[in-house]
Each structure stands twice: as C-alpha cells, then as structure tokens.
C-alpha positions in Angstrom: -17.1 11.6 2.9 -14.0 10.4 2.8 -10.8 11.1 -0.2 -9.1 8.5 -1.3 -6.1 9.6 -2.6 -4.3 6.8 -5.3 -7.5 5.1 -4.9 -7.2 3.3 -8.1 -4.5 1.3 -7.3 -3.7 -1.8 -5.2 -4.0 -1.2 -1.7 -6.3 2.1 -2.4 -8.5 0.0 -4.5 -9.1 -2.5 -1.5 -9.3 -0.1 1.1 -12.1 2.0 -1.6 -14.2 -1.1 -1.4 -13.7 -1.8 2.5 -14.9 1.9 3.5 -17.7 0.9 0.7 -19.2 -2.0 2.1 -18.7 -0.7 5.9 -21.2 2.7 4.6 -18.7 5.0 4.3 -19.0 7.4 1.0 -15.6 8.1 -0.4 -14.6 10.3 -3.3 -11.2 8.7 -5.8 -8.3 10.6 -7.0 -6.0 8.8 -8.6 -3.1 9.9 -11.2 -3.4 6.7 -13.2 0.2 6.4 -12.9 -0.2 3.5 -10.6 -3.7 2.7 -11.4 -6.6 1.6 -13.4 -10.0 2.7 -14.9 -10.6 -0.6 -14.7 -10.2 -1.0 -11.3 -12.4 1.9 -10.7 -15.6 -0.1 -12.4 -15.2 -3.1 -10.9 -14.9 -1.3 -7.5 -18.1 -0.3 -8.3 -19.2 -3.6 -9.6 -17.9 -5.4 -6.2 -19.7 -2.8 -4.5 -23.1 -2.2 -5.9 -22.1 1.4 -5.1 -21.7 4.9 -6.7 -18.7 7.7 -6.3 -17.4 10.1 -8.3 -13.6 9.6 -9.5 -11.2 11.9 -10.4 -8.3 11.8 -12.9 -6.1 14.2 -11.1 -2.2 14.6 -9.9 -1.9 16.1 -6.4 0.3 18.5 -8.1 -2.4 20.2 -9.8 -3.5 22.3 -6.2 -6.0 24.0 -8.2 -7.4 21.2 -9.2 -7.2 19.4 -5.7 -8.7 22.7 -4.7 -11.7 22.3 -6.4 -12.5 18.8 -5.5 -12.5 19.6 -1.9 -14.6 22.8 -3.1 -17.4 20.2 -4.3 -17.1 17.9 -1.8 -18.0 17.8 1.6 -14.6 16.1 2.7 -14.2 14.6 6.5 -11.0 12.8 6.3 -8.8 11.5 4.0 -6.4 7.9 3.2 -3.7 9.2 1.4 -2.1 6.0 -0.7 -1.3 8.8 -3.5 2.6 8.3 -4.5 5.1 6.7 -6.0 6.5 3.8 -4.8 9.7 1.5 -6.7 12.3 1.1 -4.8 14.7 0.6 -7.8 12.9 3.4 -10.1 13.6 5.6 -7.0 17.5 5.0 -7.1 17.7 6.0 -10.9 15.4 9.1 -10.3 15.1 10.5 -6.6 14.6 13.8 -7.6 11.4 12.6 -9.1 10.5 10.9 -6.4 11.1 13.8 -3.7 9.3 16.3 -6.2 6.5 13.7 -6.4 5.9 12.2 -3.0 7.1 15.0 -0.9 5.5 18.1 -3.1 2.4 16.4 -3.8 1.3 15.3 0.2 2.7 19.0 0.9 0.2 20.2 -1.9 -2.8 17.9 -0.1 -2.1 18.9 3.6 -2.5 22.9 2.5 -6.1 22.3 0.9 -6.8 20.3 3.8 -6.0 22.9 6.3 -7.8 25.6 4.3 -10.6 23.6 4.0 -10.3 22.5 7.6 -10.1 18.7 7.0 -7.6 17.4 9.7 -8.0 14.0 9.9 -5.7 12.1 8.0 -4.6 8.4 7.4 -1.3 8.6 5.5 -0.2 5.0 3.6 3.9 5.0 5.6 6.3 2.1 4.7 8.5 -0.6 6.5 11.4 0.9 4.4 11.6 3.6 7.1 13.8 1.7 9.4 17.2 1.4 9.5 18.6 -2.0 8.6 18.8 -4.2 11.7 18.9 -7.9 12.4 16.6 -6.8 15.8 13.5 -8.4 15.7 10.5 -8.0 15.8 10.9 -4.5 14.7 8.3 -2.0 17.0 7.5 1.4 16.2 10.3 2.9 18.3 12.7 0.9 16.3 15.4 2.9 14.9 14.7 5.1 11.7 16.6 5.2 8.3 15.8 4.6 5.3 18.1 3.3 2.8 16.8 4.2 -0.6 15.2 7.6 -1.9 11.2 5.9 -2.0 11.3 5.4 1.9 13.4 8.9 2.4 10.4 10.0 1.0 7.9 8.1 3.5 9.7 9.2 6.4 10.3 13.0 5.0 6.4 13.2 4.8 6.0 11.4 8.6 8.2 14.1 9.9 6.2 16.7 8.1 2.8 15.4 9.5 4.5 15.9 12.9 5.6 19.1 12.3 2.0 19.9 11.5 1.0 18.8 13.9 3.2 20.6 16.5 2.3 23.4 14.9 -2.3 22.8 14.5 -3.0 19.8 17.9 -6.1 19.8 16.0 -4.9 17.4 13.4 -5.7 13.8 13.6 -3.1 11.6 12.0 -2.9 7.8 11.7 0.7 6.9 9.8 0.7 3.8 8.9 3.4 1.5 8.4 3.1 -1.9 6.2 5.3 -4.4 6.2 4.9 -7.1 3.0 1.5 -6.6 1.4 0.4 -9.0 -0.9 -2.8 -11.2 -2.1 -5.7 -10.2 -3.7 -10.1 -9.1 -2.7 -11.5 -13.1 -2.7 -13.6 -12.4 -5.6 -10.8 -12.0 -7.9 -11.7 -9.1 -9.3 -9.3 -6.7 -7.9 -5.2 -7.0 -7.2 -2.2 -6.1 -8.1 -1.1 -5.0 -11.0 2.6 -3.9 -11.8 3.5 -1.7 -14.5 6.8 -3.5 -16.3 8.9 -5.7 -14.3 7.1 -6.4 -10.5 9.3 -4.7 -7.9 8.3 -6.9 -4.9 8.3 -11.0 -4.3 4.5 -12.3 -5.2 3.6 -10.4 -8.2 6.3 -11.9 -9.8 5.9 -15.3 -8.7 2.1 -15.4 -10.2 3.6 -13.7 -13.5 5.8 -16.8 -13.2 2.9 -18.9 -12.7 0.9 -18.1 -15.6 3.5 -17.8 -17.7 4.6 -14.5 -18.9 7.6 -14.7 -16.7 10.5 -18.0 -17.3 12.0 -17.9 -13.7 11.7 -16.6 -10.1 15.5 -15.1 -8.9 16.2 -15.2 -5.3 18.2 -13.3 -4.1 20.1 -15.1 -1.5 20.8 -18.0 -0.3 23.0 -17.8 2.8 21.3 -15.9 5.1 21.4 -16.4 8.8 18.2 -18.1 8.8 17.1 -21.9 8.4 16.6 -22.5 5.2 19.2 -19.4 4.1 17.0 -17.5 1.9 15.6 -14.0 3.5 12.4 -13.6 5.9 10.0 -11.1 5.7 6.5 -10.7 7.2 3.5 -10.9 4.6 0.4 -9.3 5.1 -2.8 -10.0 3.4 -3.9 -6.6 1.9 -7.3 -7.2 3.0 -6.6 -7.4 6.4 -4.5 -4.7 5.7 -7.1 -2.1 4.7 -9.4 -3.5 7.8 -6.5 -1.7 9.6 -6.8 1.8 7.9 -11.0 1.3 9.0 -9.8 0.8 12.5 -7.0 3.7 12.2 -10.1 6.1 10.8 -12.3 4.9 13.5 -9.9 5.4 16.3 -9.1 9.1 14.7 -13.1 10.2 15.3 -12.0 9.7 18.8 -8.5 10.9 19.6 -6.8 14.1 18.7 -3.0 13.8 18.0 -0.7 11.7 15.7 0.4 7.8 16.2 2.3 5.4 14.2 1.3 1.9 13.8 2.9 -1.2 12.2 0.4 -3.1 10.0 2.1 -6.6 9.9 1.4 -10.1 11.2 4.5 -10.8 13.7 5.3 -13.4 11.5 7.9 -14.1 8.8 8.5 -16.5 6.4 11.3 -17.1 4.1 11.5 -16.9 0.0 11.3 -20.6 -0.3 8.2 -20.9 2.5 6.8 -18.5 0.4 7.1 -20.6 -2.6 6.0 -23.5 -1.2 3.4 -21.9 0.3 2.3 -21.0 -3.6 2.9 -23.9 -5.3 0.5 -25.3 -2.5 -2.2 -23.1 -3.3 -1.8 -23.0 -7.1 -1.0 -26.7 -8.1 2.3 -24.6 -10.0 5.4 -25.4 -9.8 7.5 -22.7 -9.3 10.9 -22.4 -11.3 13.5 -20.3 -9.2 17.1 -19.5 -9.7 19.5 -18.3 -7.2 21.4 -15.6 -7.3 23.6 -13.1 -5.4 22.1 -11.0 -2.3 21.0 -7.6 -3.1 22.8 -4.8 -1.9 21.1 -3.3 1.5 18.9 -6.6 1.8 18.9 -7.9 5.7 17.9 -11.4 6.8 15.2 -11.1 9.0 12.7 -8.3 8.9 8.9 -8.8 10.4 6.7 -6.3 12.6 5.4 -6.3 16.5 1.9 -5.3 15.4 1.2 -5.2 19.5 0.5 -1.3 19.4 -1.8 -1.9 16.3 -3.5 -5.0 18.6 -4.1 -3.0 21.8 -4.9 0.9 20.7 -6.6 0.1 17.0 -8.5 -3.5 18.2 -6.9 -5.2 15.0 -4.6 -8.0 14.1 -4.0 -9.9 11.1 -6.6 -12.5 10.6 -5.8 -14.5 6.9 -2.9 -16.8 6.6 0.3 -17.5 4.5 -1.8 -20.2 2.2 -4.8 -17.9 1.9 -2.8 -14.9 0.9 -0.5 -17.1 -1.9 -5.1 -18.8 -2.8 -6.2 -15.3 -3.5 -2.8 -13.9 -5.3 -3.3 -16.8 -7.8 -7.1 -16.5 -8.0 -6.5 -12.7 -9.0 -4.2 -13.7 -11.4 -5.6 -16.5 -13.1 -8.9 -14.9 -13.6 -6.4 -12.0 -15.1 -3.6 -13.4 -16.9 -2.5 -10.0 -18.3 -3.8 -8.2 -15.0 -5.9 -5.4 -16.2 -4.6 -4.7 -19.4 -6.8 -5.3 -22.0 -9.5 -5.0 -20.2 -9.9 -0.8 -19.5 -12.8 0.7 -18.7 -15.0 3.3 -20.5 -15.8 5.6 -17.9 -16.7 9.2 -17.0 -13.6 10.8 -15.7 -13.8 14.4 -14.4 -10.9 15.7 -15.2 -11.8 19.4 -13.7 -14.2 20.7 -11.4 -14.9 24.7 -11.9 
C-alpha cells in the first residue's frame, strides 16, 4: 500500500488516480489546506476504486502514528506541504515550521515502522538563479525565497538520512512548470485566492472571474522578450513518480531527478498556445519584472530519460486543451461543489 501524503490536492490528486488505475492500493492524508473533499470522490469516481482518506496534519505524529499502525504501508509520495512562493515571503516561519517539521514528523514514523522507501514532491525553486541552460541536476543550488529553502532543507535532510540508514530508498523529485488538468475534466487545479503560478490564472481569466492577465516582463533576453519556462503536463508528471516508485523496488540509495520537458516557452507562446485551445481571447497587461525572476529557465530531463525510462509525452496545446476543459466544466473550480464524505479524523 502506498501513503499519499497531500493527496487531495493537485498533483497528489493525479498521481492518487495514476497509482489507482496502474493496481496499486494507496491510503490519502491530506490537511485540506491545499485540498478538497471533493477531489477525494471524484478520485474515486474516475477510478471505480475504494481507499480510505484521512483528514490529518503531519504535525499531529500521533495521529500519523496511528495510520501507519492500521495500515500495512510500503512506500510513500510525499506531496504534503505548503507551497506559495509569495505567502512564503510574508510568513517563512510558517513555512519552515510547516514543511520542514511536518516531513521530519513523517520520516520518524517511517523509520519506526520501517517504511524506507520514499518519493518526496522537490521543486525547480532549488536552484540558484542562472541564465545556464538547460538546467541538470548538478546545477548549482539556492534557492531564493523561503518555500524552496524549505524544498532543499528537507532534500538535505533525506540525505542525511540516508547517510546515516543505506537502507532508505529515496526518489526526490524536482518539477519544473506543472500545469493542465486529468482529460476527463474532473480533477485540476484549484487555487485558494489569487493563483500564484501562470495558467491558473489565465483560465480564471478565461472564464471570467479574473479582468486581465499581468506579465511580468517584457524585455527579457529572449525573442519575443517576455520570460521562458518549461511546462509540464501534470499527467505526465505523476507517470514520473510511477516510474521513480518502480525504479525504488529495485535500487537502494537516493537520486534526484528533474521532471520537465527540455523545452521552454515564453508567456506570450503560452498564451497563444491557450487562446488556440480555448477559442478565448486572452486580455494581458504588461508590467514590470518581478524581483528574482530570470529569463530562461527549462530542465535536462536526460537523467529522468535514461535511469527512470520516462519523458514527457503531451504537448504545449494539449496541456493549455485540458487546463481549459478542467476549468470550463468547473467555473468556480471545486467550490460549491464539496463532498459529503466519511473522513477519519482519528485512528485508536
């Protein structure tokens, strides 16, 4: 059986139904701070397929105790965290206490349960600002906000761990630009108050509940002068933490891997790209860069190719298809429409 932790939100919720329809049986914990009940049923209803859910914080350890208790745990995909770049400025502490604390919290009941194989859900934000391209996975480190302090704090944790138990198994993970949507529709992202990254809100935009797109930017280095960044369809996306759990059953040790496509494309490409896909026209506005915001930025997925067997398959046009589809079919993403489920909120 496999934990997902934060499986209840975007890219836990895709990856839930992945290791569903590939036989795998999972068990959800999600805080809900990120997440949906509603994504939890229609995981189910995608799925055709039962497992239990829990409403739980990995800062409860007693409670995260008890769940590994009841269930008979193999390996875990820990998506669990918070993740705004900008809410992590105004409130780091809460972001160290929260990201930091809680994987601490999850690798103790692992180890004391003897569970040692572990994806963990790692971040592009981990590198340091540079115009080299494509970036590789011994491309310099350092993070420029507190949210990826936090994702490289916990990767040099797992490594400690390791050092100190070889019989871990550790996949970390890095993604570059998820975005897009499961083809059905049914499940996608889902903000909570203003969308932090480029696609949400240009859908929100779309259907209305947003006036303009701002872009940041327009005299970059690069041809059309608006930033590039690598997009990565979050299906193909979870495909890769399958592979990353597969390979684990069959090597000890820890190994980083870029998920992107080797590809970038620029803010306007990206609208085009949309309004494309959507029949929408897309009203933007330019205006200053942000501060810390590079040109150029997309991943060397070789390592991912050669020692996981997987590459990106979907491209720019069906990422922006099934980003709209999502949020046409839900205008108001999942609000409005929450689930009445059980929830076990303790296990004695």
């Amino acid at each position: 059986m496999i934990l997902i932790t934060g499986g209840a939100g975007y890219i836990g919720s895709h990856a839930a139904v992945e290791l569903l329809e590939n036989g795998y049986d999972i068990v959800i914990l999600d805080s809900l701070v990120n997440g949906s009940l509603e994504a939890i049923l229609r995981i189910k209803e995608l799925t055709g397929k039962e497992f239990e859910f829990y409403h739980a914080d990995l800062m409860d350890i007693e409670q995260l105790e008890n769940i590994f208790r009841r269930h008979d745990i193999k390996a875990v995909m820990h998506f669990a965290g918070l993740k705004s770049v900008n809410e992590s400025v105004s409130t780091p502490l809460h972001y160290y206490e929260k990201n930091i604390s809680g994987t601490l919290n999850l690798c103790k009941i692992m180890s004391q349960f003897n569970v040692r194989e572990l994806v963990f859900s790692s971040s592009a934000t981990v590198y340091q600002p540079s115009d080299n391209r494509p970036v590789d996975e011994d491309s310099p480190l350092g993070a420029t906000n507190p949210y990826g302090r936090t994702k490289l704090m916990i990767e040099e944790i797992l490594h400690d761990l390791y050092k100190s138990d070889p019989f871990w198994k550790i996949a970390i993970l890095r993604y570059f630009n998820p975005i897009g949507a499961h083809i059905s529709g049914r499940i996608g992202e889902d903000p909570t108050g203003s969308p932090n990254n480029l696609m949400p809100y240009i859908t929100q935009v779309a259907i209305g509940r947003r006036p303009l797109l701002q872009v940041f930017g327009e005299d970059y280095d690069t041809p059309d002068g608006t930033g590039i960044r690598d997009y990565i369809h979050v299906t193909d996306l979870v495909k890769g933490h399958l592979k990353a759990l597969e390979y684990l059953a069959g090597h000890s040790g820890i190994e980083t891997f870029n998920l992107g496509t080797g590809k970038g494309y620029s803010v306007l490409e990206l609208i085009k790209a949309f309004t494309l896909a959507s029949a929408v026209n897309i009203p933007y506005q330019v205006v200053d860069r942000r501060d810390g915001d590079i040109a150029v930025c997309y991943a060397s997925p070789e390592k991912a190719k050669k020692r996981l067997l997987w590459k990106a398959e979907k491209n720019l046009l069906e990422m922006c298809e099934d980003a709209w589809r999502w949020q046409s079919m839900n205008p108001h993403g999942y609000s409005g429409n929450e689930a009445e489920i059980e929830i076990i909120a303790e296990v004695n």
